[in-house]
C-alpha positions as CSV (number, residue, x, y, z in Angstrom):
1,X,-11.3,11.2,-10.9
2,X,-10.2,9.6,-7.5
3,X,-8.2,10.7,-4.7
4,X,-6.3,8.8,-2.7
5,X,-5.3,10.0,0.6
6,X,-2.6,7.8,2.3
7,X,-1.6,7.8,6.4
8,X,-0.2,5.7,9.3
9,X,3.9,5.9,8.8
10,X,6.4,6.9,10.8
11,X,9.6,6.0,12.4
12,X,9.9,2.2,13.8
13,X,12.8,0.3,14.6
14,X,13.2,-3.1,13.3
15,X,10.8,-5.9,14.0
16,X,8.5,-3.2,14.8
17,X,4.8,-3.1,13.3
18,X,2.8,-0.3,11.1
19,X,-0.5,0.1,9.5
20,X,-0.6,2.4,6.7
21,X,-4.1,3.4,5.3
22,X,-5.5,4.5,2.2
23,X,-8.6,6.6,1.9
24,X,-10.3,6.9,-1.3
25,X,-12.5,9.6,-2.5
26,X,-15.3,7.1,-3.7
27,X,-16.3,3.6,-3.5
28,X,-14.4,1.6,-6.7
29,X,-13.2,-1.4,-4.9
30,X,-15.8,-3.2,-6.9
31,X,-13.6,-2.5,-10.0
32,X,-10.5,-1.4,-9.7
33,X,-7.3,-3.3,-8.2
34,X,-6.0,-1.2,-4.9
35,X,-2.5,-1.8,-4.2
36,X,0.8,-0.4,-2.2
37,X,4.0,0.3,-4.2
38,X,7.1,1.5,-2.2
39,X,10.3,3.6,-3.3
40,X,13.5,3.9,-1.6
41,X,16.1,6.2,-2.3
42,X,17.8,6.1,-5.6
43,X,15.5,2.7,-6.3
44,X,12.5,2.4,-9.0
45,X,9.2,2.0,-7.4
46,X,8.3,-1.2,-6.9
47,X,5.0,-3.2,-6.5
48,X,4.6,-4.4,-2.6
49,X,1.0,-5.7,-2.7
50,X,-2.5,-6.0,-4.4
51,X,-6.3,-6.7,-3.5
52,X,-7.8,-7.5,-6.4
53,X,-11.5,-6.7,-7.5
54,X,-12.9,-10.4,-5.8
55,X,-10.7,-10.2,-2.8
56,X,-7.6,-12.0,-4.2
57,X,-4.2,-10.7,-3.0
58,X,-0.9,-10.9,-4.3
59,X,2.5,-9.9,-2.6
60,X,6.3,-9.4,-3.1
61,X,8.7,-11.9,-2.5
62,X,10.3,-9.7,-0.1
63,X,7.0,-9.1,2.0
64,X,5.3,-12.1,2.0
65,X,4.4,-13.6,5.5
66,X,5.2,-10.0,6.6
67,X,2.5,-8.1,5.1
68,X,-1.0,-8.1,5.0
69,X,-3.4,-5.6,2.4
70,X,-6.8,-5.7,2.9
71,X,-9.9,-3.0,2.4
72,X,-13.2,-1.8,4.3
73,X,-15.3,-1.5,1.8
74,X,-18.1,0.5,3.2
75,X,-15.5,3.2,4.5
76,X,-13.7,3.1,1.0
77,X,-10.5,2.4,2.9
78,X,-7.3,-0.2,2.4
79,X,-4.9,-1.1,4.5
80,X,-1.6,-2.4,4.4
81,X,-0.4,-4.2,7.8
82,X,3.5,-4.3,7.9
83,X,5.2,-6.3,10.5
84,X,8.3,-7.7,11.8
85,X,9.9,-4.6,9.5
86,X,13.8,-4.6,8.3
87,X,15.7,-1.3,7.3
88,X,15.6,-2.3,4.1
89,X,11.7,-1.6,3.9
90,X,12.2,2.4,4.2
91,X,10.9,4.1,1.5
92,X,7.7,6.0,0.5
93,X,4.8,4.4,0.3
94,X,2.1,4.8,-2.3
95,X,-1.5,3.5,-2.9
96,X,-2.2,3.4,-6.2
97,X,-5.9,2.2,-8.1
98,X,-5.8,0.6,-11.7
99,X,-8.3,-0.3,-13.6
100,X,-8.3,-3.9,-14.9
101,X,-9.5,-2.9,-18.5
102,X,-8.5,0.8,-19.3
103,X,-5.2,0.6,-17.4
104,X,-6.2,4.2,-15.5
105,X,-4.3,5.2,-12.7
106,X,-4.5,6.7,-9.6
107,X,-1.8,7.3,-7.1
108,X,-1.6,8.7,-3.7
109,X,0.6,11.5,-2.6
110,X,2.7,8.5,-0.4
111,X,3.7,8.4,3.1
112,X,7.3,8.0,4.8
113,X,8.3,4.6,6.5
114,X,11.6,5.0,8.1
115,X,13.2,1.7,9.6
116,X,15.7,2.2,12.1
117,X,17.4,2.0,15.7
């Protein structure tokens, strides 16, 4: 079993910056795939970013240029650095851990991102 414990959002008006973090119970950044999914109101989750196993990331449309994921291995921590933020990114946001061969998941509890002036 893993936990994931996310933290860091808030209320920030547009073009303003967060950092969300994900704490995980124990080191598995050397196999599984860490990544942030978001869900707005009345909207499906959706995938927002991923840091793969050898450091590789991949991003949404929608994000890219904005966002940065990344992890502190040692501290069994990831990140996700959000800037220059719309309204349109408000939603929960999860971290979530898959496993590239058995397809086990893990998901965070989330943590609120509100946009707004």
């Amino acid at each position: 079993q893993v936990q994931l414990v996310e933290s860091g959002g808030g209320l920030v008006q547009p073009g303003g910056s967060l950092r969300l973090s994900c704490a995980a119970s124990r080191n598995i950044f050397n196999i599984y795939t860490m990544g942030w999914y978001r869900q707005a109101p009345g909207k499906q989750r959706e995938l927002v970013a991923r840091i793969f196993r050898g450091g590789n990331t991949y991003y949404a449309d929608s994000v890219k240029g904005r966002f940065t994921i990344s992890r502190d291995t040692p501290n069994n921590m990831v990140f996700l650095q959000m800037n220059s933020l719309k309204p349109e990114d408000t939603a929960v946001y999860y971290c979530n851990a898959e496993h590239p061969v058995t397809t086990v998941v893990y998901w965070g509890r989330g943590t609120q991102v509100a946009v707004s002036s």
